[in-house]
N, C-alpha and C positions, 0 to 999 in steps of 0.2 A: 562767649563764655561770660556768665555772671561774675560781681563783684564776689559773692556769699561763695560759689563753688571754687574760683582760684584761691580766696580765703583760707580758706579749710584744707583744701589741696595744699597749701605753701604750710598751714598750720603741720599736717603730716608729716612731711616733708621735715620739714624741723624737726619733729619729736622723733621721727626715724632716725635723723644724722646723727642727734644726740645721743639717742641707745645706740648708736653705731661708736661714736667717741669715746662714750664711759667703758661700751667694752674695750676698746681697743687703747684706751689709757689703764686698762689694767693689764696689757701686756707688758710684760718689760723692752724695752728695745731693743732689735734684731732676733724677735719671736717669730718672725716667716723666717727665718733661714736655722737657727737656734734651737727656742723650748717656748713654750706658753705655762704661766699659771693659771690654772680655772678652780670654778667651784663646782664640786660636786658633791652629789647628795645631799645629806641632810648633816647636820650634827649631832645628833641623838641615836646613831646609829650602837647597836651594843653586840660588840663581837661575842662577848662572853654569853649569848643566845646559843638555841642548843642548833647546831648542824644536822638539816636532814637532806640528806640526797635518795633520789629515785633513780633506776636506769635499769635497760633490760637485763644485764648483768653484773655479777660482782665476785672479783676473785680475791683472795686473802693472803696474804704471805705474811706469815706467826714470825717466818727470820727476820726478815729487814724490817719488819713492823708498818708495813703499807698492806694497802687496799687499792686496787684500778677498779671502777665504775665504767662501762660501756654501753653506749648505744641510747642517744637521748636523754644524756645525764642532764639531770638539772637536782641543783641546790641551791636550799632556799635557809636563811637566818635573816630574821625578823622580816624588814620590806627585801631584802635584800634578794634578787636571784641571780645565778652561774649559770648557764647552762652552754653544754660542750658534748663534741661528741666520745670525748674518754674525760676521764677523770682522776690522777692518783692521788691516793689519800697519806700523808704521810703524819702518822702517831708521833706523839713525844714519848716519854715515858712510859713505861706499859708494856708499849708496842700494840698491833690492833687488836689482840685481846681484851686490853682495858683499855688504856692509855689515852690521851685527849687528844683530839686532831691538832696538829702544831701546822699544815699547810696542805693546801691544795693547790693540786698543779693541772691547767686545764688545756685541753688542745683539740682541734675541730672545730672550727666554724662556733668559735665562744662568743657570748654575750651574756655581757654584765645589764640588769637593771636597778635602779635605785631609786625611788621617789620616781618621777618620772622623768628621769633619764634614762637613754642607754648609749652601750657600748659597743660595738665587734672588733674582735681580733683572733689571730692566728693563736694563740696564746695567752696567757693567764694564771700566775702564780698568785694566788691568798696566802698570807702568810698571817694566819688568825690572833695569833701574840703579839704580833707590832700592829694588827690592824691597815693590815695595807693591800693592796692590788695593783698589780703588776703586770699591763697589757704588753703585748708586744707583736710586731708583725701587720704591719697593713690596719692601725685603730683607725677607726670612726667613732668618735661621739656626739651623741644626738643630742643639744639641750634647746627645749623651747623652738624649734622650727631651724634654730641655727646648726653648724657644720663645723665640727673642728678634726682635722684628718693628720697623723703622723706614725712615726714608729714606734712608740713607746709612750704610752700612758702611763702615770703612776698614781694611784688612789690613796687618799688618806683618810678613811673614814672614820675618827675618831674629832679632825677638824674639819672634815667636809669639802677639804679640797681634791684639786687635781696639781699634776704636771706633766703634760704633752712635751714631745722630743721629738729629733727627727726631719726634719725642711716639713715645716709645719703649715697648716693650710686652711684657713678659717672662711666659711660661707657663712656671709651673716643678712638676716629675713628680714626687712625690716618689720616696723608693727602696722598694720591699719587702721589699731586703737588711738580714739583721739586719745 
């Protein structure tokens, strides 16, 4: 083994354990058994974007002011996509004659994406007025090659964050980037 190859090998090797440390000095302590804070997304995300959902079908109910979506639902505001295999829509005001979607409630094999992350979970409530999401059940989020795995995800997309729950469980890549 060359001077120049172990060089560079121990050089990696360091900038790996490092991005391994900074993420893991931004957990708070006892985040494997506890919660993790993360970042996600973007900051410029803008809930007040219009909500369009696709899916093969769509039933209405005038009384309780919702909408179910079925079968390869996916919505999309702005970068932002849902996609689940039901969907309910629940109206503020209005009801779903007029009224503005006040949340979506997601279930089926959901994934979130955003910027280029993503998400899967059993579950998924948006709640478009506080700007938030709301994984539950079996999350995985994908950032950057890395792994963070728990029960309950929470999105804030107005500051870009996250907070994982749950006996939480982090696989982290390192870089190959000098």
């Amino acid at each position: 083994m060359s001077l120049e190859t172990s060089g560079k090998d121990l050089v990696l090797s360091v900038r790996a354990g490092l991005a391994a440390l900074a993420l893991v000095l931004t957990i708070p302590a006892g985040a494997g058994a506890q919660g993790a804070e993360i970042a996600f997304g973007s900051l410029n995300h803008d809930s007040s974007l219009p909500v369009e959902v696709t899916a093969e079908s769509l039933s209405v109910d005038q009384g309780d002011g919702t909408a179910v979506f079925t079968g390869d639902v996916v919505v999309g505001q702005g970068q932002m996509r849902l996609a689940a295999g039901r969907m309910l829509v629940v109206y503020g005001a209005g009801g779903a004659g007029g009224g503005r979607i006040s949340r979506l409630e997601a279930s089926g094999s959901v994934v979130l994406t955003l910027d280029a992350e993503a998400a899967e979970a059993d579950k998924a409530v948006y709640d478009i007025g506080a700007a938030t999401i709301v994984m539950t059940g079996n999350v995985l989020l994908t950032q950057d090659g890395n792994t963070i795995e728990g029960q309950r995800l929470v999105v804030d997309l107005t500051r870009g964050t996250g907070s994982m729950e749950g006996r939480v469980r982090t696989v982290l890549t390192p870089s190959d980037k000098p």
